[in-house]
VOGU-3710 file (C-alpha; in Angstrom, 3 decimals, decimal comma):
1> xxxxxxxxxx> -53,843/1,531/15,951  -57,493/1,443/14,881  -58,488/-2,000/13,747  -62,044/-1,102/13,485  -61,331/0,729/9,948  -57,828/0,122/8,644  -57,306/3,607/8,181  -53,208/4,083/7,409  -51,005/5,803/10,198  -51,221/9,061/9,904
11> xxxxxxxxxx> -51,099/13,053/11,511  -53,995/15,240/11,859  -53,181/19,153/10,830  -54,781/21,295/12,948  -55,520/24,382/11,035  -56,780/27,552/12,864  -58,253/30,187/10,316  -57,898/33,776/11,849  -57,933/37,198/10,060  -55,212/38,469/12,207
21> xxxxxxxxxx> -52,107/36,546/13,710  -51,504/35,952/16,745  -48,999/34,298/19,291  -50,168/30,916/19,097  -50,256/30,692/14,900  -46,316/29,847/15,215  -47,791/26,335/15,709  -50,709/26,026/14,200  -49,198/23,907/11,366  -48,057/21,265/14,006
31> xxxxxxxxxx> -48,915/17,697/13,309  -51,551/16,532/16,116  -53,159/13,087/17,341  -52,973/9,646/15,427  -54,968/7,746/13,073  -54,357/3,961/13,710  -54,175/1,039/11,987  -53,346/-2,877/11,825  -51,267/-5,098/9,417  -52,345/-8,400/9,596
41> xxxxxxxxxx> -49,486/-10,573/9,713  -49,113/-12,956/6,374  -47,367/-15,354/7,009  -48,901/-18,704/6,456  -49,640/-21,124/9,035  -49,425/-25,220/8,408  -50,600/-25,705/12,053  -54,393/-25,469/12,485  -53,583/-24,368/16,215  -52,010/-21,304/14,784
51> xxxxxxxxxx> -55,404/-20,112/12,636  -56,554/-18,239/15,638  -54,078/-15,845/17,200  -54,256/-12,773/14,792  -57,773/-12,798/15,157  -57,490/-12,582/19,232  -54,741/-10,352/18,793  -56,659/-8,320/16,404  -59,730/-7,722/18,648  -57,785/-7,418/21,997
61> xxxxxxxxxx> -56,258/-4,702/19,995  -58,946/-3,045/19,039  -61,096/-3,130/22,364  -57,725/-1,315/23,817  -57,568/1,420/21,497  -61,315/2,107/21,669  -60,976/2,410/25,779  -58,260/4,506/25,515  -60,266/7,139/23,154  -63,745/6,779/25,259
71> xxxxxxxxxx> -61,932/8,035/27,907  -60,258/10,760/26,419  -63,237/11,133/25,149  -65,361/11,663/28,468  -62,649/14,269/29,687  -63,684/16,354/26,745  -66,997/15,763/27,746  -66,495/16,929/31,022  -64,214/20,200/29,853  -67,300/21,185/27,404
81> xxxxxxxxxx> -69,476/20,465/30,185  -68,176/23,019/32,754  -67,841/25,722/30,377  -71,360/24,966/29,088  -70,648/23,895/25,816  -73,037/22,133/23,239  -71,083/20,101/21,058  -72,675/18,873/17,818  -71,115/15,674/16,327  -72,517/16,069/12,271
91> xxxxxxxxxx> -71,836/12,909/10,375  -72,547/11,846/6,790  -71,011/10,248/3,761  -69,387/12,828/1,257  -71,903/15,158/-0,617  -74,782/14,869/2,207  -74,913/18,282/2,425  -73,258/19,191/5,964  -71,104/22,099/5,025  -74,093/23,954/3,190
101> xxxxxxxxxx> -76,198/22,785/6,363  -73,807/24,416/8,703  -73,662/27,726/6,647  -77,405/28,055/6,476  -77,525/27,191/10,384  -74,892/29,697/11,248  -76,541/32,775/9,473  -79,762/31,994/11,127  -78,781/31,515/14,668  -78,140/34,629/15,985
111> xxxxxxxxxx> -78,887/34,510/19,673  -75,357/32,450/20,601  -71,999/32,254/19,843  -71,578/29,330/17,098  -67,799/27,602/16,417  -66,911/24,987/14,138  -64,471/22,375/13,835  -64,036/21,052/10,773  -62,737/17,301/9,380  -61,621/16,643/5,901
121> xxxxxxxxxx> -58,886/14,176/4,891  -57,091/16,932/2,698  -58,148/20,571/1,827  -59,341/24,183/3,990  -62,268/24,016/1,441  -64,790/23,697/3,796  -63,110/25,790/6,885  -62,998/28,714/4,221  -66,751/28,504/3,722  -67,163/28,580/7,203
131> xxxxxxxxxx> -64,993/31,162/8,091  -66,739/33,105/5,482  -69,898/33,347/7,346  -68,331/35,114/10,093  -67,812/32,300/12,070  -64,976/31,094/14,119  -63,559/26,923/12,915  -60,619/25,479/12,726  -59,632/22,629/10,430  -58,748/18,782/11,285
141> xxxxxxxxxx> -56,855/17,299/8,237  -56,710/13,895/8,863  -54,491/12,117/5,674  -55,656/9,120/5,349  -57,904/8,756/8,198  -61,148/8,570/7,897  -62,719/9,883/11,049  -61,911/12,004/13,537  -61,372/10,992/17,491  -61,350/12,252/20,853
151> xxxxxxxxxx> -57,756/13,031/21,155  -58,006/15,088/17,957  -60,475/16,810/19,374  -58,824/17,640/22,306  -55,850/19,113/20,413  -58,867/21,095/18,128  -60,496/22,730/21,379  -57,129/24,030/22,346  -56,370/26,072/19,599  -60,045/26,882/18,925
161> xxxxxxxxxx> -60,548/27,654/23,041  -64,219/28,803/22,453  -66,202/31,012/24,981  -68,748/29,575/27,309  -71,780/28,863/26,307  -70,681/28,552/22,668  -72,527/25,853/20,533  -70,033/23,986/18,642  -70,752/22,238/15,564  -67,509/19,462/14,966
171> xxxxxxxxxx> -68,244/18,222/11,008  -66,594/14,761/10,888  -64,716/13,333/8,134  -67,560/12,035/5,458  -67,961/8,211/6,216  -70,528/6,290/7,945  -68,668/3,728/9,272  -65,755/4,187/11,498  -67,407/8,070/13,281  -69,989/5,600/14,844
181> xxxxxxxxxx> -67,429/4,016/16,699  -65,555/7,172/18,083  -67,148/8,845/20,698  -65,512/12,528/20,653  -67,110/14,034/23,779  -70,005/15,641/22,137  -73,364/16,016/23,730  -75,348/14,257/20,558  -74,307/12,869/17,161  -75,887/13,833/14,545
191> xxxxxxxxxx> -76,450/12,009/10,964  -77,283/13,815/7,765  -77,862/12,069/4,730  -79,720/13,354/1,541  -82,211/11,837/-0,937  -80,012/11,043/-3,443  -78,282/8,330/-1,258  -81,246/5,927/-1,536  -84,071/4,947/0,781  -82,008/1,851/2,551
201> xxxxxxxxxx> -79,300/3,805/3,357  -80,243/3,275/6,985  -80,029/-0,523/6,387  -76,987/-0,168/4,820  -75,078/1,506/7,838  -76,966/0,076/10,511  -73,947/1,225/13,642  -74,035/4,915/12,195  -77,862/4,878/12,403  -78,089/3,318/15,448
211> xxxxxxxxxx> -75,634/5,280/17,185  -77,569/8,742/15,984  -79,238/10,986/18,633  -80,706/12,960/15,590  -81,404/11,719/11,945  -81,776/14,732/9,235  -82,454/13,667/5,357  -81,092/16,692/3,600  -81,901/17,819/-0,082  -86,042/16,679/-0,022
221> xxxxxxxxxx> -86,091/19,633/-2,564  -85,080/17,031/-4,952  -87,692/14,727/-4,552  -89,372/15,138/-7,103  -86,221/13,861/-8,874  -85,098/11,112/-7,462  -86,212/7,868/-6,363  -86,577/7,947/-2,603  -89,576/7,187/0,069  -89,495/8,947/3,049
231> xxxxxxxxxx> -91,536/7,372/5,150  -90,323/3,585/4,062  -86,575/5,577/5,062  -88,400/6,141/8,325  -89,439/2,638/8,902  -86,146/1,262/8,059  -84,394/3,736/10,704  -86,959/3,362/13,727  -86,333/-0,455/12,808  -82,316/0,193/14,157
241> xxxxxxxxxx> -83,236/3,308/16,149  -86,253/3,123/17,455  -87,931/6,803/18,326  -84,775/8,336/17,059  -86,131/11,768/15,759  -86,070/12,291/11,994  -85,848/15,966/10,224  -86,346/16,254/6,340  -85,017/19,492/5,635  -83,722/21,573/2,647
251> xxxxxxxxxx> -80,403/23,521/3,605  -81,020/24,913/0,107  -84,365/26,028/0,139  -84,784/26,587/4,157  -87,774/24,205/4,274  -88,013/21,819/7,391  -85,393/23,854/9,291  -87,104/25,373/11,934  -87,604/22,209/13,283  -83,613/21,705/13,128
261> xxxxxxxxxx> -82,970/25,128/15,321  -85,723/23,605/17,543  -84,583/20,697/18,234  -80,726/22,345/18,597  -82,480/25,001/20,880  -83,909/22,505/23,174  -81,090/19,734/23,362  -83,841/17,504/22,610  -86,358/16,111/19,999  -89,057/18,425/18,192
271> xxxxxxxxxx> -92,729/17,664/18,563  -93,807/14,402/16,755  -94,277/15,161/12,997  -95,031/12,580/10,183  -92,219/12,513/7,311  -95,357/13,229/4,631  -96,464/16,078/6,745  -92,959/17,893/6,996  -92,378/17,582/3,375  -96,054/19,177/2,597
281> xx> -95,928/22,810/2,227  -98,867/24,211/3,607
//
């Protein structure tokens, strides 16, 4: 039941998208996991000693189901661990740009098997770009839930079963509120958000932010465009994150991702680069 969101009861579809049957299609269709949620009792209370108890009741609630799902969540870790796995967690709010990211990632990296599990309330939209570039993903459907969590995960890694050494890219559902309360397992989490989502976006989602091992601002080939300040968006991050690494890129245009398959080559941050100076062609 997840009181940190609301998010209705639901059953994630776990999609796998193959060219070819195979034995273990007979059940890819199979409902899998649980979204959670609360109802808040309302029923009115004429004793002020009653005010209290849904609120306990509430957060005891929700300090239970997020236990349960960090440790589900640190037996995936360990299971992508062994088989030397590099899982991605990308976040964003819808439109940041993560599918088109992903695409432009996966025909440039050549030198490792790639796999991607896809999130998305509704829809194989995105899974069938993916698949298109050659790559192997299934799809998460989640109903009305708005994130995706550690036992959905679990149930995704089973069907996908990637080879060792893969690099797996997991593309949450597109909200920047409940993800930063998940953990799924992954080695880093990953935010992308674009210029056209305003400079204080950063201030506006402050647990997202904060919980990002990587920050990438998407789409600078529109700034010309739009009003947006890069290096104020830097300030306003490093005041939540401090030394959190931050990548403008273009998935459109290519420009600023070399520092991307850098920094996703070395499990760690690029070299130090100012905002101004990554955005300035030379």
């Amino acid at each position: 039941m997840c009181t940190t969101c609301g998010c209705g009861d639901s059953a994630a579809m776990i999609t796998v998208l193959r060219d070819q049957p195979n034995e273990r299609d007979e059940h890819h269709h199979d409902p899998r996991g649980h979204y959670h949620s609360h109802e808040h009792g309302n029923d009115d209370h004429d004793h002020a000693d009653h005010v209290h108890v849904p609120v306990t009741e509430t957060v005891t609630l929700e300090e239970k189901v997020l236990a349960k799902n960090d440790r589900l969540a640190q037996h995936n870790r360990e299971r992508l661990r062994r088989s030397g796995i590099v899982a991605l967690n990308i976040t964003s709010s819808p439109g940041a740009g993560k599918t088109t990211l992903l695409e432009r990632t996966i025909g440039d990296l050549d030198d490792r098997p790639v796999a991607v599990i896809e999130g998305d309330q509704e829809t194989l939209l995105d899974a069938e770009r993916i698949k298109a570039t050659g790559c192997r993903v299934v799809q998460i459907n989640t109903g009305s839930g708005c994130h995706l969590d550690a036992e959905m995960l679990r149930h995704a890694l089973d069907e996908l079963d990637p080879v060792p050494g893969t690099l797996l890219f997991i593309e949450n559902v597109g909200n920047l509120v409940c993800p930063a309360l998940f953990d799924l397992g992954e080695l880093a989490k990953v935010v992308v958000f674009s210029v056209t989502e305003g400079t204080d976006k950063p201030l506006k989602y402050p647990h997202m932010f904060a919980a990002a091992d990587l920050i990438v601002v998407n789409k600078i080939d529109l700034l010309p465009y739009v009003d947006f300040e890069l290096d104020r968006c830097a300030e306003y991050a490093h005041s939540i994150n401090p030394g959190v690494p931050i990548l403008p890129v273009s998935a459109i245009t290519g420009e600023g991702l070399p520092s991307w398959y850098t920094w996703i080559s070395g499990h760690k941050s690029p070299p130090s680069t100012s905002l101004e100076e990554a955005t300035t062609p030379a």
